[in-house]
N, C-alpha and C positions, 0 to 999 in steps of 0.2 A: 318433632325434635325432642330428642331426652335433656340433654344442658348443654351450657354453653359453658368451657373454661377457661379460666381467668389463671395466670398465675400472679400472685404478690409478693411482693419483698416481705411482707407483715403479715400473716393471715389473723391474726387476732389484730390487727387494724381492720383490714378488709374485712373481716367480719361484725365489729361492731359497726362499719358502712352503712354495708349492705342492709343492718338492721333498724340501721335508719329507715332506711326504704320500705321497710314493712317486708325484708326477708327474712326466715326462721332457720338455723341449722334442723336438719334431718338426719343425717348423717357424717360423724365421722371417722376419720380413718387413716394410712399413711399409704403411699403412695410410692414403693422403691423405701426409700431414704427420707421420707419428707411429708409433712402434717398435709392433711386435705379434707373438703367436707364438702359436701350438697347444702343447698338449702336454695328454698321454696317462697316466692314473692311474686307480686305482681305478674299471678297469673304464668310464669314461667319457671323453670330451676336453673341454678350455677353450678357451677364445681368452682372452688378455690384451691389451688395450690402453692404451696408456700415454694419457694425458691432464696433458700438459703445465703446464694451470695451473689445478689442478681446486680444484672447489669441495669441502666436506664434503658430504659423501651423509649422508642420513636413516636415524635407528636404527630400521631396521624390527624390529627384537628386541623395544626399548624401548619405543616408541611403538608402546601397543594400540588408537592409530584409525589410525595409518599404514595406507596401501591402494596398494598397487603389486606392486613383487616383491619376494616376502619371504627365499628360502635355496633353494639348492641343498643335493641329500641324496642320501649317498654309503651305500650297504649294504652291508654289510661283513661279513655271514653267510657270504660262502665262504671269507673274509679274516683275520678272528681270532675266536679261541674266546671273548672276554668284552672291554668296551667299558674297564672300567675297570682291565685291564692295561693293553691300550691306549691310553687315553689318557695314564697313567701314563708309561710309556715313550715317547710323542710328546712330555709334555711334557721330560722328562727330553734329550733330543735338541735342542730347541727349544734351552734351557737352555743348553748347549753351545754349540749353534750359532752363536747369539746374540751368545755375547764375543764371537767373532771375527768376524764377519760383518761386512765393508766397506760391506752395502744399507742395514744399519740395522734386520736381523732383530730382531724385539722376540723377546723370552719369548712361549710360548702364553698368548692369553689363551683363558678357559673362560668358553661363557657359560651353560651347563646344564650341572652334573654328569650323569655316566650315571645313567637312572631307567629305571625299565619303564613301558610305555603301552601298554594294550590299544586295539588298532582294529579290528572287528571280532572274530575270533575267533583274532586274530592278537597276541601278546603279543611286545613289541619293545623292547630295550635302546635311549635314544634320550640321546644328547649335545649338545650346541651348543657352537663353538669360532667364533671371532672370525677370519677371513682377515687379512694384511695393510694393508688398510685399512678393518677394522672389517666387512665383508661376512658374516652369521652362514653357517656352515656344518652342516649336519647330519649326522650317523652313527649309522647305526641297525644292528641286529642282529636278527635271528628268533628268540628263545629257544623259542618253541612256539605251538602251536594249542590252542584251548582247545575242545571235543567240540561237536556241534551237538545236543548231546540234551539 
């Protein structure tokens, strides 16, 4: 897959986000009428596009008959050794970041603690954290395989 896009009410919100995340602009550009960029994290790319006089988007988190596209999901097994240091210290950074931020960084918001979910035979730390305008994000981990006997 080349990226996935995102569109934002803010992209220089969304962008300082994302760079929380440990994602880098590579690229930017306009798009028609309208600010856009790439950029590179967690092993994957975005696109962001800014949308000038946007409407609110649907809580697909929230709403369990929503049906469209529901989260992007970042793996993070080569990346850190446990979800809920991490997300600890993301939000701790966020936090920080936040006073001072000229875009209007909010605090993280959380919308799944770290829990483990068996899928398969595959046992996986899984979080949900809120993007800048509300877009759920996932982060998952491998903690182990469970025997096929």
């Amino acid at each position: 897959m080349h990226h996935a896009s995102i569109r934002t009410a803010n992209i220089h919100r969304a962008i300082a986000f994302y760079e929380q995340l440990g994602f880098t602009v590579i690229e930017r550009f306009t798009t028609g009428y309208t600010l856009a960029c790439w950029m590179e994290g967690l092993n994957g790319r975005i696109e962001l596009i800014h949308i000038p006089e946007p409407k609110p988007a649907p809580d697909g988190f929230a709403d369990e008959h929503y049906v469209g596209y529901y989260h992007l999901s970042f793996d993070l097994t080569e990346l850190v050794s446990d979800l809920p240091s991490w997300l600890s210290s993301l939000q701790e950074s966020f936090a920080f970041v936040s006073q001072n931020d000229q875009n209007g960084l909010l605090p993280l918001k959380i919308l799944l603690e770290p829990t483990q979910q068996q899928i398969g035979n595959t046992i996986y730390e899984v979080t949900f954290i809120a993007d800048a305008d509300g877009l759920p994000l996932e982060f998952i981990r491998v903690i182990g395989k469970l025997s096929n006997s």
